[in-house]
C-alpha positions as CSV (number, residue, x, y, z in Angstrom):
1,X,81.2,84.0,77.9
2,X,81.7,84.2,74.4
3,X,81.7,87.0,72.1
4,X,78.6,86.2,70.5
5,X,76.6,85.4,73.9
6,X,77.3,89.3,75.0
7,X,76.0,90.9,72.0
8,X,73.1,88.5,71.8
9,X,72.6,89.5,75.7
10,X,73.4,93.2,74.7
11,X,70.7,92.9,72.1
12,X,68.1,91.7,74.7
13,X,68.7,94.4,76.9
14,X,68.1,96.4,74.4
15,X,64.9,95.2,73.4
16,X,64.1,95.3,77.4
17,X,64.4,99.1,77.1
18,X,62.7,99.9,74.0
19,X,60.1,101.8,75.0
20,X,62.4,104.4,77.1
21,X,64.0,105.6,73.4
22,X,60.5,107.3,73.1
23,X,62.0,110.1,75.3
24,X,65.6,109.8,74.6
25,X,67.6,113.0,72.9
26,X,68.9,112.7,70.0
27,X,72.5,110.7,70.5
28,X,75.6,112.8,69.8
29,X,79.3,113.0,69.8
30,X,80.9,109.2,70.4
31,X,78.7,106.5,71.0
32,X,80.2,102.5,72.3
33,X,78.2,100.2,69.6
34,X,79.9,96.7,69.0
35,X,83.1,94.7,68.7
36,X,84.1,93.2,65.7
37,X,85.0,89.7,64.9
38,X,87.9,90.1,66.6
39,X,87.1,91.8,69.7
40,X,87.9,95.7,68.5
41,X,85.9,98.2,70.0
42,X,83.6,100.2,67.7
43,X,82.4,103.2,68.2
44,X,80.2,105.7,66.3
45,X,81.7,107.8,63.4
46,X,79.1,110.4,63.5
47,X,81.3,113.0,61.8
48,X,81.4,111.0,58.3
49,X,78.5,111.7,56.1
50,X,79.1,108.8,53.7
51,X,78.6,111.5,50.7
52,X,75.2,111.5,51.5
53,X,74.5,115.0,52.9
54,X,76.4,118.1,54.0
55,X,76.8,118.3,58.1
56,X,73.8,121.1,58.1
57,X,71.2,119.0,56.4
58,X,72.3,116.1,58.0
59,X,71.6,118.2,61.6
60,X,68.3,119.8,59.8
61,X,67.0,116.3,58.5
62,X,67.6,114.5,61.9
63,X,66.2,116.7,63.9
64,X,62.9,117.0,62.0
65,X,62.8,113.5,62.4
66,X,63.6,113.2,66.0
67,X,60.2,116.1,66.5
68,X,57.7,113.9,64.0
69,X,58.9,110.7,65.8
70,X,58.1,112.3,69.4
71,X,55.4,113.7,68.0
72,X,54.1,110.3,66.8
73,X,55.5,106.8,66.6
74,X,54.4,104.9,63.8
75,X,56.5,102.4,61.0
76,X,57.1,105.6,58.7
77,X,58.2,108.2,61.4
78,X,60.1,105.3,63.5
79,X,62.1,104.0,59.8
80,X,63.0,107.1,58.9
81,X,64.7,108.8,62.1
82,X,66.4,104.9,62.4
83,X,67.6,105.4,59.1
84,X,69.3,108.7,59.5
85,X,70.3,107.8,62.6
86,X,72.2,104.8,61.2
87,X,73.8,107.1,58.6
88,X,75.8,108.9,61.0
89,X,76.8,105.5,62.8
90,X,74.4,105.5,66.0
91,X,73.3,101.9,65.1
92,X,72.3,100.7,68.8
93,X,70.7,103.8,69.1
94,X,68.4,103.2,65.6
95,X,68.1,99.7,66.8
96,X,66.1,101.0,70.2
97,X,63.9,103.7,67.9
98,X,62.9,100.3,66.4
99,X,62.4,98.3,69.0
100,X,60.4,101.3,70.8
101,X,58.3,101.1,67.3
102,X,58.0,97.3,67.2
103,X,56.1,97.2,70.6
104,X,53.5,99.1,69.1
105,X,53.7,97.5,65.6
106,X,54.8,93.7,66.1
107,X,53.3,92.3,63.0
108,X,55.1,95.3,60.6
109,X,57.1,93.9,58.8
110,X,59.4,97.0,57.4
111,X,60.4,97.6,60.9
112,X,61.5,94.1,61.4
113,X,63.5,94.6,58.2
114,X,65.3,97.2,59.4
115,X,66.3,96.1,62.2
116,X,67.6,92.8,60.7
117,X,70.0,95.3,58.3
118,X,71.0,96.9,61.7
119,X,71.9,93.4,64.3
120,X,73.8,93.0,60.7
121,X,75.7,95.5,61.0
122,X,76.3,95.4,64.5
123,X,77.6,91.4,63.7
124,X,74.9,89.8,64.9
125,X,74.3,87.5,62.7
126,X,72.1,85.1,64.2
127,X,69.7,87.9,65.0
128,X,70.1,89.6,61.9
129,X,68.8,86.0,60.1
130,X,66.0,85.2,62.5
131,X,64.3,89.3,62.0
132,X,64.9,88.8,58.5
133,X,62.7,85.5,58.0
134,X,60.2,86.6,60.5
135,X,60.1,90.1,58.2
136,X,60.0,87.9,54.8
137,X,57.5,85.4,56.4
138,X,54.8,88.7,57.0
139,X,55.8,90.0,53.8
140,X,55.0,86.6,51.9
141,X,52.3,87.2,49.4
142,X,52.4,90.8,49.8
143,X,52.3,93.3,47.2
144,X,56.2,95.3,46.7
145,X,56.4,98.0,49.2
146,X,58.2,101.1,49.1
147,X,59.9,103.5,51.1
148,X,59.1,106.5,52.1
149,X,61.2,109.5,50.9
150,X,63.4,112.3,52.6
151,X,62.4,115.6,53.1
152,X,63.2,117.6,49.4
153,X,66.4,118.8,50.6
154,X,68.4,115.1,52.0
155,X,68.7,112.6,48.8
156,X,66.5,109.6,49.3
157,X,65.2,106.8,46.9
158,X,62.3,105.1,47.2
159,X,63.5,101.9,47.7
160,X,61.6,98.8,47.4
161,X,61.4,97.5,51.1
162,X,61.6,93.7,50.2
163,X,64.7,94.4,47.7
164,X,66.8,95.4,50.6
165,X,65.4,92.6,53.0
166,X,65.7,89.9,51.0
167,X,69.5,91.0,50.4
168,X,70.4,91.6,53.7
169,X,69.0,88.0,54.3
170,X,71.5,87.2,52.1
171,X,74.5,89.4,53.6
172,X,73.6,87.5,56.8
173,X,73.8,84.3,55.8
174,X,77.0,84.9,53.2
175,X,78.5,86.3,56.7
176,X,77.7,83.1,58.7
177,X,79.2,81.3,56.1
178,X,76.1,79.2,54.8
179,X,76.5,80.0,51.2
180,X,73.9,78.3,49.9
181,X,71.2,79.6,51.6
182,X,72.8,83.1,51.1
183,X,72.3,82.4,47.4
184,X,68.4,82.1,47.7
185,X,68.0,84.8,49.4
186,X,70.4,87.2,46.8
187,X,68.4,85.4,44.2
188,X,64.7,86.6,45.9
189,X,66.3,90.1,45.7
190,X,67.6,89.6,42.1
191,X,64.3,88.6,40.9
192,X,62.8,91.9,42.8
193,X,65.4,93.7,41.4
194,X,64.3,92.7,37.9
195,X,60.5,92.9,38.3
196,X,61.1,96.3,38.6
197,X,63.5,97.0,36.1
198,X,65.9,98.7,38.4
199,X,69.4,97.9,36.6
200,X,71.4,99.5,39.7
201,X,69.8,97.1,42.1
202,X,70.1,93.6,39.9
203,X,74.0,94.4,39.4
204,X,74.2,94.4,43.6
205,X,72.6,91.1,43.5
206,X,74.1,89.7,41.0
207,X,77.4,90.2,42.9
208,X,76.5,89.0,45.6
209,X,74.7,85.9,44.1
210,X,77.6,85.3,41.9
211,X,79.5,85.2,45.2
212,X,77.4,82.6,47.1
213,X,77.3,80.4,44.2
214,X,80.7,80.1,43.9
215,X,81.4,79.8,47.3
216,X,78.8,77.1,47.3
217,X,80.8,75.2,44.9
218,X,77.9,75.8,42.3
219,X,80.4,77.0,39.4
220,X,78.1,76.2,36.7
221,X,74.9,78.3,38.3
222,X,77.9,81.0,39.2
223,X,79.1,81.0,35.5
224,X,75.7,81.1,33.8
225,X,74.8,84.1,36.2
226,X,77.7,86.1,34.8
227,X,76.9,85.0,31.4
228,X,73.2,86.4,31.3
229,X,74.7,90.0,33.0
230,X,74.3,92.5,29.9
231,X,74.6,95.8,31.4
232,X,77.0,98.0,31.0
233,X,77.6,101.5,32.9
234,X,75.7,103.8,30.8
235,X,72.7,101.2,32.1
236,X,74.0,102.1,35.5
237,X,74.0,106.1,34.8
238,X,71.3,106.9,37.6
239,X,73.1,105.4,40.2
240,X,73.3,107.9,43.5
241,X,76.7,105.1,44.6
242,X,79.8,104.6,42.9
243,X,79.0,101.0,41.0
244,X,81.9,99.0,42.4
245,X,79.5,95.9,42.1
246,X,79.4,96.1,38.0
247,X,83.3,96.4,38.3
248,X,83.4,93.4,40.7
249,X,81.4,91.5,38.0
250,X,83.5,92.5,35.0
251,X,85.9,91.3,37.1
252,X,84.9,87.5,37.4
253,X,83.6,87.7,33.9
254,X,87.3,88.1,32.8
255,X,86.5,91.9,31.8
256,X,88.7,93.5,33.7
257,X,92.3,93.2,34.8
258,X,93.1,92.5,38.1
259,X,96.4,94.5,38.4
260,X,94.5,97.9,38.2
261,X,91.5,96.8,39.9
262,X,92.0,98.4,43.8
263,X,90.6,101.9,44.2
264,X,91.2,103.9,47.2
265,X,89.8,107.4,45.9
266,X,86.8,108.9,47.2
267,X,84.4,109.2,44.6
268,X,82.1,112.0,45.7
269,X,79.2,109.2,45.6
270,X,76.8,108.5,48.3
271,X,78.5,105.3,50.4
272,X,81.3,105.6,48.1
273,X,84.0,107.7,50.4
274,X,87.9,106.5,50.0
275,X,87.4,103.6,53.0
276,X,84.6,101.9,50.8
277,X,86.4,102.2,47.5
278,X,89.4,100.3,49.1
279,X,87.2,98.3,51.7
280,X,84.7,97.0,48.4
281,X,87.6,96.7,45.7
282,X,89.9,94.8,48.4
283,X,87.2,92.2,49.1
284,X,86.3,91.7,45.7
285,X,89.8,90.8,44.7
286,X,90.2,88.5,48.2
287,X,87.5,86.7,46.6
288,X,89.0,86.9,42.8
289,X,91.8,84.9,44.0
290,X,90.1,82.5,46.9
291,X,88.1,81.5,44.0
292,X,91.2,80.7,41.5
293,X,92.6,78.8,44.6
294,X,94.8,81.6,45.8
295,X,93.9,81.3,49.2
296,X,97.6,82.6,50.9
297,X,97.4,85.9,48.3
298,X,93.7,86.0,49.1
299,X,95.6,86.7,52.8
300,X,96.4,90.5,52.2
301,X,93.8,91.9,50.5
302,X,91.5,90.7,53.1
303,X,93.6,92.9,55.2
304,X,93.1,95.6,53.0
305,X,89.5,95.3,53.1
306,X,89.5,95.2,56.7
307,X,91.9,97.9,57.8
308,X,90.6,101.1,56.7
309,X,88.3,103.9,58.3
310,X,85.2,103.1,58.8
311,X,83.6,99.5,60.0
312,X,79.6,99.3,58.7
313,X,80.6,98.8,54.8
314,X,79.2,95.3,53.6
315,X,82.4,94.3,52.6
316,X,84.4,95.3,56.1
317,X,82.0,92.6,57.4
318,X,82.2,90.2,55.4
319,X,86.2,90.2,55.3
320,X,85.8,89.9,58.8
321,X,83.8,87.3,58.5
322,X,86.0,85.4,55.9
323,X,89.0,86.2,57.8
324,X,88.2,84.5,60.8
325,X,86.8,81.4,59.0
326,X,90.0,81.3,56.7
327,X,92.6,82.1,58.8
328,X,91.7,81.5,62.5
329,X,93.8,83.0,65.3
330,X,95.5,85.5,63.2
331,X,95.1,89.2,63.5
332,X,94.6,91.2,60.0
């Protein structure tokens, strides 16, 4: 049985036993969630904050959630405790809060967006793709949506819900190595992204498209992409992350050199601890050189991007991901 065929059976269990999270404790301490492309076991990291949130709010925050989601089960109270839940790396565990919630709610499509970002992250591609399009397909002539925000005292941003599932279409596909189709997908977030002015969130997609484009062989649509990127990071000034995506993209415009290009400090910034300094910067220069035809010096910085502390960043996955298309049967 293959690798793929056990999750994809784990996932189905899961789903089985939605309905029994409604009376589940909150999860705690170390918690089995996946293997990675490579057959290492991963487990919960639930004593990493990402920068979001000191250890007492976090505790505070989830358990409110936890009592308003027993209290009541509906797409607001169900997203939310999944989300913080996620944050401290119980993803299986926010994947079964949405199940439990999508039993009741089958035709909601935030829910179903979620839970695509989460099968993402647990490598589950596949899944991740087929909850994505079912979420985009209820979503289809529907007005933006937003999310909900955090109680006063845990930083939240009211996202715009089809942003985020629109580009985690993307990451899905970009990870299952259908470029092209990843590059729609960034593109529908991109074009969110700039209906609502939100500079912070067209960078990301701009990446990202950038990215898919090239990978697709479409240099010319990748080149005019960078070409019509104007911001710079005074534009980027609100942004609760560190904005490794606008470095990325100075990168391939040519705007920045590549010898001082790898970070592995901890900004302070929300997702932006030392592991996804060096997981994003490593990927992003794997990809600087794939790109220029580097493929053997591609090789370590994959590596890089792979081995450090913490396995849910994007771009862990995605090196993953290229690793084991570019250089099958070896280890990183």
């Amino acid at each position: 049985m293959t690798f793929k065929t056990l999750l994809v059976s784990s996932m189905a269990a899961l789903a089985l036993t939605g309905t029994a999270a409604h009376a589940q404790a909150i999860p705690e301490g170390e918690s089995y969630q996946t293997e990675s492309l490579f057959g290492e076991r991963l487990y919960t990291r639930s004593s990493a904050t990402m920068n979001l949130a000191d250890p007492s709010a976090f505790e505070r925050a989830t358990q409110e959630a936890y009592e308003a989601y027993q209290a009541e089960i509906t797409p607001d109270t169900a997203t939310w405790y999944g989300r913080l839940l996620s944050y401290q790396g119980y993803f299986r565990e926010a994947v079964e809060v949405y199940d439990a919630a999508i039993e009741l709610f089958p035709e909601n499509a935030k829910l179903r967006r979620h839970r695509a970002h989460r099968y993402f992250t647990l490598r589950d591609f596949d899944a991740s793709i087929g909850e994505g399009l079912r979420s985009a397909e209820l979503y289809e002539n529907m007005p933006l949506e937003r999310e909900r925000l955090g109680p006063d005292y845990f930083p939240s941003t009211p996202d715009v819900v089809q942003f985020y599932l629109y580009y985690h279409l993307g990451q899905a596909y970009f990870a299952n190595n259908q470029y092209a189709e990843a590059a729609h997908w960034f593109n529908r977030s991109h074009a969110v992204a700039l209906g609502v002015n939100d500079a912070v969130s067209i960078t990301a997609a701009v990446y990202w498209e950038y990215l898919s484009l090239a990978r697709a062989g479409d240099f010319f649509a990748a080149r005019e992409l960078l070409d019509g990127y104007t911001y710079s990071l005074e534009d980027l000034s609100d942004n609760i992350e560190s904005n490794f995506y606008f470095d990325g993209i100075q990168l391939f415009k040519g705007e920045r050199e590549f010898e001082t290009f790898f970070s592995d400090e901890d900004t302070g910034m929300a997702f932006s601890d030392a592991s996804a300094a060096a997981s994003s910067t490593a990927f992003t220069l794997a990809n600087y050189l794939l790109l220029q035809g580097h493929r053997d010096e591609a090789r370590e910085w994959y590596r890089r991007s792979i081995d450090v502390d913490g396995w849910s960043y994007f771009a862990r996955i995605q090196a993953e991901a290229d690793w084991a298309t570019l250089y099958p049967g070896e280890t990183p």
